[in-house]
TIPA-32843 format. One record per residue (C-alpha): residue in one letter; x, y, z. Coordinates in Angstrom, 1 decimal, decimal comma. Last residue first. Example, Ala and Ser with C-alpha at 12.3 -4.5 7.8 and 13.67 -1.06 7.14 Angstrom:
2
@banu:S; xx:13,7; yy:-1,1; zz:7,1
@banu:A; xx:12,3; yy:-4,5; zz:7,8
REM end
This chain:
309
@banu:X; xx:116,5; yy:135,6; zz:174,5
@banu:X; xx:117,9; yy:133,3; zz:177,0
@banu:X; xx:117,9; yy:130,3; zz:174,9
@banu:X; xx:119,7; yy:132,4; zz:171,7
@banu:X; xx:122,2; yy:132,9; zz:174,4
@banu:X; xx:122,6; yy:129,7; zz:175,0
@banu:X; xx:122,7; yy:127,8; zz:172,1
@banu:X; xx:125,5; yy:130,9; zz:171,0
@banu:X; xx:127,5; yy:130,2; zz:173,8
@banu:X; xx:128,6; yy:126,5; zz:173,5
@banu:X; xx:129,3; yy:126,5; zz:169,8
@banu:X; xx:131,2; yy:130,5; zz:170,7
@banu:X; xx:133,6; yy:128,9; zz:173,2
@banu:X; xx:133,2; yy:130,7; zz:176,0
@banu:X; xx:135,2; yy:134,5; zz:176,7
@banu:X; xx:132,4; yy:137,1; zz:177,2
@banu:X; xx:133,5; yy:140,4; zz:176,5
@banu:X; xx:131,5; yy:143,6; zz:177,2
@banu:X; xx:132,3; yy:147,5; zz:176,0
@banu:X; xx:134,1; yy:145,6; zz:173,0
@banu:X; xx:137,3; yy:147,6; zz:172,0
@banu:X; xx:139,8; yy:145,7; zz:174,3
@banu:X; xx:138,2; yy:142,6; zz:173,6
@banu:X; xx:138,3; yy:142,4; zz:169,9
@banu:X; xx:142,4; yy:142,6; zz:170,5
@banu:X; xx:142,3; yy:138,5; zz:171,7
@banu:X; xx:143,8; yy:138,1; zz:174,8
@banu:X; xx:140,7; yy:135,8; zz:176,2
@banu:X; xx:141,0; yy:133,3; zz:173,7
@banu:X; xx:137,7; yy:131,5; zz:173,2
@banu:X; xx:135,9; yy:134,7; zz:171,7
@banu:X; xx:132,8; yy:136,1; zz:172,4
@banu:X; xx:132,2; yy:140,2; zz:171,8
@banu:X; xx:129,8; yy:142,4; zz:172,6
@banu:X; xx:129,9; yy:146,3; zz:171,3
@banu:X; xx:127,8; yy:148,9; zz:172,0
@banu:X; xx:127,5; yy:152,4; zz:170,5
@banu:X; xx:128,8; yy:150,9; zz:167,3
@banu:X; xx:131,7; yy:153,3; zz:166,0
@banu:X; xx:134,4; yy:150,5; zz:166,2
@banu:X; xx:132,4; yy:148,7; zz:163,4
@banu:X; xx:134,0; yy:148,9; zz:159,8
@banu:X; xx:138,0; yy:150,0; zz:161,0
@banu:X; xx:137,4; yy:147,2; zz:163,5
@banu:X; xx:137,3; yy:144,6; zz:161,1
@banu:X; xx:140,8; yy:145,8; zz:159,1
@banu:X; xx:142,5; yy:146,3; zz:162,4
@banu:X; xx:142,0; yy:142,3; zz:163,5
@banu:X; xx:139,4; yy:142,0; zz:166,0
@banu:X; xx:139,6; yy:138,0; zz:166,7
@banu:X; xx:136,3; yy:137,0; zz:165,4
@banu:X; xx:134,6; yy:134,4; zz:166,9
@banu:X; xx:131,5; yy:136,0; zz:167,4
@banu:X; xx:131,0; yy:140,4; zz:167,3
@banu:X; xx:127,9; yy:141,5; zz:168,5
@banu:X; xx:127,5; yy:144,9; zz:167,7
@banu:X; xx:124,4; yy:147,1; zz:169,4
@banu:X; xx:122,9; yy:150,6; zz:168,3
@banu:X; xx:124,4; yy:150,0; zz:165,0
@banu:X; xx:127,5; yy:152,1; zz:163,5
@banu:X; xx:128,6; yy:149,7; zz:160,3
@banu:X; xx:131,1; yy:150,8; zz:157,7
@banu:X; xx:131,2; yy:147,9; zz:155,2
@banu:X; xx:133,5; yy:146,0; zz:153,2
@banu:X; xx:137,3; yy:146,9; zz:152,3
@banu:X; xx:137,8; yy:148,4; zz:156,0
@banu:X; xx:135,6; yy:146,4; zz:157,6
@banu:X; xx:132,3; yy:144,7; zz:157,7
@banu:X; xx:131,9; yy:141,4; zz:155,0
@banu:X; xx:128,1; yy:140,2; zz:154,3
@banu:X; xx:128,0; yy:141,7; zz:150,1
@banu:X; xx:131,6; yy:139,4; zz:150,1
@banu:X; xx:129,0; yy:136,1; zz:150,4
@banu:X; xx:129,7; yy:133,7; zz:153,2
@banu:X; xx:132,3; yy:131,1; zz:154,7
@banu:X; xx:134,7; yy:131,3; zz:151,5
@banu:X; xx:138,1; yy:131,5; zz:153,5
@banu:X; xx:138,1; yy:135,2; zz:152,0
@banu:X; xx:134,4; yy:136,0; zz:153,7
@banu:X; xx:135,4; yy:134,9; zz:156,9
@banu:X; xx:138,9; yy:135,9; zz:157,3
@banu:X; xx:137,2; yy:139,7; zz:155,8
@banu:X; xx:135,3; yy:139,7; zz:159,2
@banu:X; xx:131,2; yy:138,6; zz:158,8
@banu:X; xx:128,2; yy:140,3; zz:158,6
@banu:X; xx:124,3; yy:139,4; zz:160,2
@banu:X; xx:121,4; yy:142,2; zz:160,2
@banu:X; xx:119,5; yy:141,8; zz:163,3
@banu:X; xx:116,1; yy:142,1; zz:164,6
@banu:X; xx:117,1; yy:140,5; zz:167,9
@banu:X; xx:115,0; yy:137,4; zz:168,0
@banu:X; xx:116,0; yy:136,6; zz:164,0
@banu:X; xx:119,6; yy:137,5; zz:164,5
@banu:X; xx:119,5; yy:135,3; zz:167,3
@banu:X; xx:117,8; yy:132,3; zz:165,6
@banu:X; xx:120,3; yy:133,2; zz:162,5
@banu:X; xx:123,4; yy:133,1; zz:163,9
@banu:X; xx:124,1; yy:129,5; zz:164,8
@banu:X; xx:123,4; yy:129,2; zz:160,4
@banu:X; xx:127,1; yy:130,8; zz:160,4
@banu:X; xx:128,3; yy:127,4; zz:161,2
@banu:X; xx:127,5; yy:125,9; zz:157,6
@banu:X; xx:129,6; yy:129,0; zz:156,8
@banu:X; xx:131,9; yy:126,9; zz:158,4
@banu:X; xx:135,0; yy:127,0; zz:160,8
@banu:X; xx:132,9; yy:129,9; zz:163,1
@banu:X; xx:135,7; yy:130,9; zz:165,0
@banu:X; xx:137,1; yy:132,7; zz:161,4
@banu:X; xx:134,7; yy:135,2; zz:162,0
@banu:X; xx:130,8; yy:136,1; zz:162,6
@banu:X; xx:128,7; yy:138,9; zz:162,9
@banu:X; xx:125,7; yy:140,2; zz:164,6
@banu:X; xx:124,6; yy:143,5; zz:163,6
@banu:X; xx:121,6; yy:145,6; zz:165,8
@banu:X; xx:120,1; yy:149,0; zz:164,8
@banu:X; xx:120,4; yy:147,7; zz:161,0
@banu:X; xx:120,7; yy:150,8; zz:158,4
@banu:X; xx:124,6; yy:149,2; zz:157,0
@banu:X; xx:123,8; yy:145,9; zz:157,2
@banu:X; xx:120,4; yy:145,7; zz:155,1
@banu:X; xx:117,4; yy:144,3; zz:157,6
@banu:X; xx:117,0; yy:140,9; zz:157,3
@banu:X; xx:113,9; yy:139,8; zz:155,0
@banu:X; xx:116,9; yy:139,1; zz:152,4
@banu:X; xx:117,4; yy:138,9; zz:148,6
@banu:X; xx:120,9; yy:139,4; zz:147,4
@banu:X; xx:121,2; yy:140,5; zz:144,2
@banu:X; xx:122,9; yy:139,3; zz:140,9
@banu:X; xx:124,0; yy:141,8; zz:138,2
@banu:X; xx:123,9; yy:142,0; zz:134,2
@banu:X; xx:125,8; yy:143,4; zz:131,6
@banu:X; xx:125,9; yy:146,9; zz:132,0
@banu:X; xx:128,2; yy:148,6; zz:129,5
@banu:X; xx:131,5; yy:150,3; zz:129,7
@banu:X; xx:133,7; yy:152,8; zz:127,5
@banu:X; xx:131,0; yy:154,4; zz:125,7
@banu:X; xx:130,7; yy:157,6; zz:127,5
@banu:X; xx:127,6; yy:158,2; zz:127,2
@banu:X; xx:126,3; yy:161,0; zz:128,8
@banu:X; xx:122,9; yy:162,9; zz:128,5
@banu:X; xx:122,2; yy:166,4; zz:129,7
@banu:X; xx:118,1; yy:167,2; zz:129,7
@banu:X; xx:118,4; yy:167,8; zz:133,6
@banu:X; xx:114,3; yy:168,2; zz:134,8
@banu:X; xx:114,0; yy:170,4; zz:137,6
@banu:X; xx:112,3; yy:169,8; zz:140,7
@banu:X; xx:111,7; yy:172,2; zz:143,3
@banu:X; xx:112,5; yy:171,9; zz:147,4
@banu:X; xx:109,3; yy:171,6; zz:149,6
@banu:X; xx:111,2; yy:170,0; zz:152,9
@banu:X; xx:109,2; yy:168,4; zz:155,9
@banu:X; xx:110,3; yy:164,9; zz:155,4
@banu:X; xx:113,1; yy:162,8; zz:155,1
@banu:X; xx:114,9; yy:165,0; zz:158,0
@banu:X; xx:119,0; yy:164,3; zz:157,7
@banu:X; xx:120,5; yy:161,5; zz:158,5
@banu:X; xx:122,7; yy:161,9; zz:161,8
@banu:X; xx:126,5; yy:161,9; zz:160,5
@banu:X; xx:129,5; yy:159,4; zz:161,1
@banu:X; xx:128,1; yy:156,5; zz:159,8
@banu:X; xx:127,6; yy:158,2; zz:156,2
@banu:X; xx:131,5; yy:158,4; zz:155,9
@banu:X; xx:130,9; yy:161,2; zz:153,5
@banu:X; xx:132,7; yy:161,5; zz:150,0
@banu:X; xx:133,9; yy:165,3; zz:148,8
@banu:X; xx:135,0; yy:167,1; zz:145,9
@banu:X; xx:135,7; yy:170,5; zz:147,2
@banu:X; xx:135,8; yy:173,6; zz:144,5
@banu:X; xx:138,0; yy:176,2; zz:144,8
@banu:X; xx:140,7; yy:174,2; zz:145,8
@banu:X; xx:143,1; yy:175,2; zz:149,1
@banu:X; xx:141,9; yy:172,1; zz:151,3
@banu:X; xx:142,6; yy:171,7; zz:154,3
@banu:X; xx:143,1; yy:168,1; zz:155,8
@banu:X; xx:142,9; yy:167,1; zz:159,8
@banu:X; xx:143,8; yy:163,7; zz:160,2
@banu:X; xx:142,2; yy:161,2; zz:162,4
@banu:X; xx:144,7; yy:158,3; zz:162,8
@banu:X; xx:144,3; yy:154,8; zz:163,9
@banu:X; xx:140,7; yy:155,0; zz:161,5
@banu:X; xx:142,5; yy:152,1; zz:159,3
@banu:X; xx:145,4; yy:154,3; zz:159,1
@banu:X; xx:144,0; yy:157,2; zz:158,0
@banu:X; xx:140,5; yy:158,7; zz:159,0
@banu:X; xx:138,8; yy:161,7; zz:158,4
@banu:X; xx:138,7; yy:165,2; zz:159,9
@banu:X; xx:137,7; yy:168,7; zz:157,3
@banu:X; xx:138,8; yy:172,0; zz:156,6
@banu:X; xx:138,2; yy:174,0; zz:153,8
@banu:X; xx:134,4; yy:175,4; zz:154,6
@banu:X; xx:134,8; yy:174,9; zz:158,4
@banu:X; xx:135,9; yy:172,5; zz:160,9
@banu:X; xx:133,3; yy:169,5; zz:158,9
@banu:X; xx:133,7; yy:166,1; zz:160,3
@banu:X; xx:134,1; yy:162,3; zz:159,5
@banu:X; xx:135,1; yy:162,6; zz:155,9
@banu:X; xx:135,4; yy:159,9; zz:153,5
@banu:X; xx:137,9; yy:161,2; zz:150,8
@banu:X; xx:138,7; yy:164,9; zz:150,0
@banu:X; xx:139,1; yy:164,5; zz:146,6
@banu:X; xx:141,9; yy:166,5; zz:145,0
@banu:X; xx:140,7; yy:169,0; zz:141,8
@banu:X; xx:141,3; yy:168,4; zz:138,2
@banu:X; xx:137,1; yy:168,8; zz:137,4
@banu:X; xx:137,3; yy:165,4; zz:135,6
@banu:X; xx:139,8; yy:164,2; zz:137,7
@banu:X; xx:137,1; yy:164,9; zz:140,7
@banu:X; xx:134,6; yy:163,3; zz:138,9
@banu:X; xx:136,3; yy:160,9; zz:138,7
@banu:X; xx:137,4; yy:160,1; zz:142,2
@banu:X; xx:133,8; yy:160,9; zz:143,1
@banu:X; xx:132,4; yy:158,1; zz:140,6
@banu:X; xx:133,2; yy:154,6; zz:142,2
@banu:X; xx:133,7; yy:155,3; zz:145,8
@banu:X; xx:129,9; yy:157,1; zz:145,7
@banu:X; xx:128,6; yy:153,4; zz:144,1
@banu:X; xx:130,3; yy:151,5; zz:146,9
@banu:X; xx:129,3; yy:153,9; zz:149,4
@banu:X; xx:130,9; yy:157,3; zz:150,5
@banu:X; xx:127,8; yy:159,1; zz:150,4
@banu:X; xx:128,3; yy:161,8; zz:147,9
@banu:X; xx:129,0; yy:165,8; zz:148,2
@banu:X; xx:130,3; yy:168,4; zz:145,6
@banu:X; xx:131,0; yy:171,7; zz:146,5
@banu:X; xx:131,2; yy:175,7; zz:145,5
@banu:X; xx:128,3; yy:174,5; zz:142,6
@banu:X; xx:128,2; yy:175,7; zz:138,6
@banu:X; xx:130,9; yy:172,9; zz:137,5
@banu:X; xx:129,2; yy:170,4; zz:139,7
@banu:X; xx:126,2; yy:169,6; zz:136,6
@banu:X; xx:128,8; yy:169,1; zz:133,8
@banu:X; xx:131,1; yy:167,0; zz:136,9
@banu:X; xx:128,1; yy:165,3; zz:137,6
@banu:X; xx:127,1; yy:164,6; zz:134,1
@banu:X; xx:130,7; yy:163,3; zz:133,2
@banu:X; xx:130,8; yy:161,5; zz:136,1
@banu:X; xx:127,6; yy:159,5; zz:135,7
@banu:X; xx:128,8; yy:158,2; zz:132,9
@banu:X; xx:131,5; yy:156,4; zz:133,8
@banu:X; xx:130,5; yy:155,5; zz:136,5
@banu:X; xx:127,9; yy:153,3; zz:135,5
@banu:X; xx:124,8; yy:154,1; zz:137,8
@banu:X; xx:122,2; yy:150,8; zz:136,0
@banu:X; xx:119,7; yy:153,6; zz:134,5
@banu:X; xx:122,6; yy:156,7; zz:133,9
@banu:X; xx:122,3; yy:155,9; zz:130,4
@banu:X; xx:118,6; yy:155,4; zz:129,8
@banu:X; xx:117,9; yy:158,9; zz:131,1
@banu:X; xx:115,9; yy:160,5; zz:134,2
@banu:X; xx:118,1; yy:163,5; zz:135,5
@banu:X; xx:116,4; yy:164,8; zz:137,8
@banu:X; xx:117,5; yy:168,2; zz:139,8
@banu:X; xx:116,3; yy:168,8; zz:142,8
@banu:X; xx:116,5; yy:172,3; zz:144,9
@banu:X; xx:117,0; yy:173,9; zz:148,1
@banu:X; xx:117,2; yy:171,1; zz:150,5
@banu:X; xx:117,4; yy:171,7; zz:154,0
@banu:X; xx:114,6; yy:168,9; zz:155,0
@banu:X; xx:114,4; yy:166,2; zz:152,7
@banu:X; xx:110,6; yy:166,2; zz:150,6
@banu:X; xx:112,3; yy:167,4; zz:147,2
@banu:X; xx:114,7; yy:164,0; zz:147,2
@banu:X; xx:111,4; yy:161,7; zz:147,9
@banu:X; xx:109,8; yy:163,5; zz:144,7
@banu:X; xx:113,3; yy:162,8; zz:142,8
@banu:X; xx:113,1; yy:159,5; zz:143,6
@banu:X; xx:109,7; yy:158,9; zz:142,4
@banu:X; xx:110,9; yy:160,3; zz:139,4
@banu:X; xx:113,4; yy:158,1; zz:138,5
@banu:X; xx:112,1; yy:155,9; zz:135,2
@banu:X; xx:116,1; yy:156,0; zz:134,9
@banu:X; xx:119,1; yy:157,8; zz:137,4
@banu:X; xx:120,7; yy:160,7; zz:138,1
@banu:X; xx:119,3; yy:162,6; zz:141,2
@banu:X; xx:121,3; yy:166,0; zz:141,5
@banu:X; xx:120,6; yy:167,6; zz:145,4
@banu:X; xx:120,4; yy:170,9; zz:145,8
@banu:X; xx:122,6; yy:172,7; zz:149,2
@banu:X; xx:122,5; yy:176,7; zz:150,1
@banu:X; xx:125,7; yy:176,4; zz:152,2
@banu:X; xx:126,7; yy:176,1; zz:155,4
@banu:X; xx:129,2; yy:173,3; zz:155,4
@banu:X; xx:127,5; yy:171,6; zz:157,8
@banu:X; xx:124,6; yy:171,2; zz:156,2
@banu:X; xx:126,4; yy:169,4; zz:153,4
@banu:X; xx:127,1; yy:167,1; zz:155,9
@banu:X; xx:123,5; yy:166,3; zz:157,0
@banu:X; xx:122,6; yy:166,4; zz:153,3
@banu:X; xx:125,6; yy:163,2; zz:152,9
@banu:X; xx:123,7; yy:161,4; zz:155,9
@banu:X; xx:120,3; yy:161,5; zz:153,7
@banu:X; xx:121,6; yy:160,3; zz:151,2
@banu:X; xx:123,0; yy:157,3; zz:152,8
@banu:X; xx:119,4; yy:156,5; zz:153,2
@banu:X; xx:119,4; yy:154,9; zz:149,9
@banu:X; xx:116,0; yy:157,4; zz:147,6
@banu:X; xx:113,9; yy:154,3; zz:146,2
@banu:X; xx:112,5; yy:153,8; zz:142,8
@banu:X; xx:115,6; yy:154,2; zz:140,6
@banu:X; xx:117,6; yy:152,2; zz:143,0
@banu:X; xx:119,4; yy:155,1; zz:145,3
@banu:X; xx:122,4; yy:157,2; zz:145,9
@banu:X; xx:121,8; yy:161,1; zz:145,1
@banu:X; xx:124,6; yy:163,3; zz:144,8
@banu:X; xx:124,6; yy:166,7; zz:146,2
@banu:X; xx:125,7; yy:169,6; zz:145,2
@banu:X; xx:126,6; yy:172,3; zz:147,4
@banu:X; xx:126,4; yy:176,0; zz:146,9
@banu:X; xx:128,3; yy:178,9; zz:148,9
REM end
């Protein structure tokens, strides 16, 4: 069996997500090469060659896959899948955004977000907001997959010596154009690779408020989120929301602050290995995932505990 997988990164950088997705591909036991699409991305593909396991990179470096529009990227990856057993991405924003394609493109059924391998046609992921773990099998040929990248150890970033060939294929599907984008500049670490996450919720009233989070996050090393209440009433920027529709966090430690632990939040963050949580009301659901709850009033409790740190 061969498995193709698909690169995420910024043209200069290979995302650690990557390196989850090769840990899955692992799993499936197959001889796995990794497809890095991008522009003025060669540095990427040298960082792709040095991951343990890998086989084989292929780079290809063209203006149209230089800003990741979907639409292009599919048709090369589903050119490029054609000759592979499987098809793997990290399912992040960008991996969300292509795989369903790709898959149409290939007419097979995604197998979406996957939180285990059984064997070569069976894998676990969640339903229900992560209530349910279901167990699919899948009788394609070819296995389109996305990888809850939380769910996985990364893979080695160094120690492979895979080869590097150039891919001279060039899509342009002419349907969409790049137009410009606005990024987020932060000395915090990013949410999704922080050890420790501190996030806040509707408790906090303001996203003047969410500034009660910075000493700690600043002492602890952390990245800072927020619950979908948060970022809907306005508090702070979509790009900080963890849950279901935002990010899939697993840190080390999860504080969670004045948020009540509505399904959609815990779908993001119930994988943290340890979870705090303070919240005035002492039946709120947060508590009965948090491995310690401290019931205060969060304006009172976060002076505090940024004291005692």
């Amino acid at each position: 069996m061969s498995t193709l997988v698909i690169a995420e990164h910024d043209n200069s950088t290979l995302n650690g997500a990557t390196l989850n997705a090769v840990t899955a591909a692992q799993a499936l036991g197959a001889d796995i090469d990794i497809l890095v699409a991008g522009a003025d991305c060669a540095a990427v593909g040298e960082q792709a060659a040095a991951v343990a396991g890998v086989n084989k990179v292929l780079v290809a470096d063209n203006a149209a896959y230089g800003h990741q529009l979907a639409e292009n990227l599919a048709l090369l990856i589903a050119e490029v899948g054609a000759a592979y057993d499987n098809v793997v991405a990290p399912a992040t924003t960008n991996g969300k955004n292509t795989m369903p394609r790709v898959a149409a493109l290939l007419d097979v059924a995604q197998i979406s977000d996957i939180l285990s391998v059984e064997s070569a046609d069976t894998f676990k992921r969640p339903i229900y907001a992560g209530n349910v773990i279901a167990t699919v099998q899948s009788a394609d040929a070819k296995k389109v997959i996305t990888v809850r990248t939380t769910a996985f150890d990364p893979a080695a970033p160094e120690g492979g010596s895979a080869s590097i060939e150039a891919v001279s294929s060039a899509h342009d599907a002419g349907i969409s154009e790049f137009v410009g984008e606005e990024l987020a500049k932060s000395d915090r670490p990013e949410l999704t690779a922080a050890s420790v996450v501190i996030s806040g919720g509707r408790g906090m009233q303001n996203g003047e408020n969410f500034k009660l989070l910075d000493g700690i996050a600043d002492k602890l090393g952390a990245a800072i989120g927020a619950s979908r209440a948060a970022v809907d009433a306005g508090f702070v920027p979509n790009d900080m929301q963890v849950g279901q529709t935002g990010k899939i966090v697993a840190p080390d430690l999860y504080i969670a602050v004045g948020i009540s632990g509505a399904i959609q939040h815990l779908a993001g963050m119930k994988d943290s290995k340890v979870i705090v949580a303070i919240n005035k009301d002492e039946d709120a659901p947060i508590f009965q995932v948090a491995d310690y709850g401290l019931v205060a009033d969060l304006f009172e409790a976060l002076p505090e505990l940024e004291g005692k740190l």
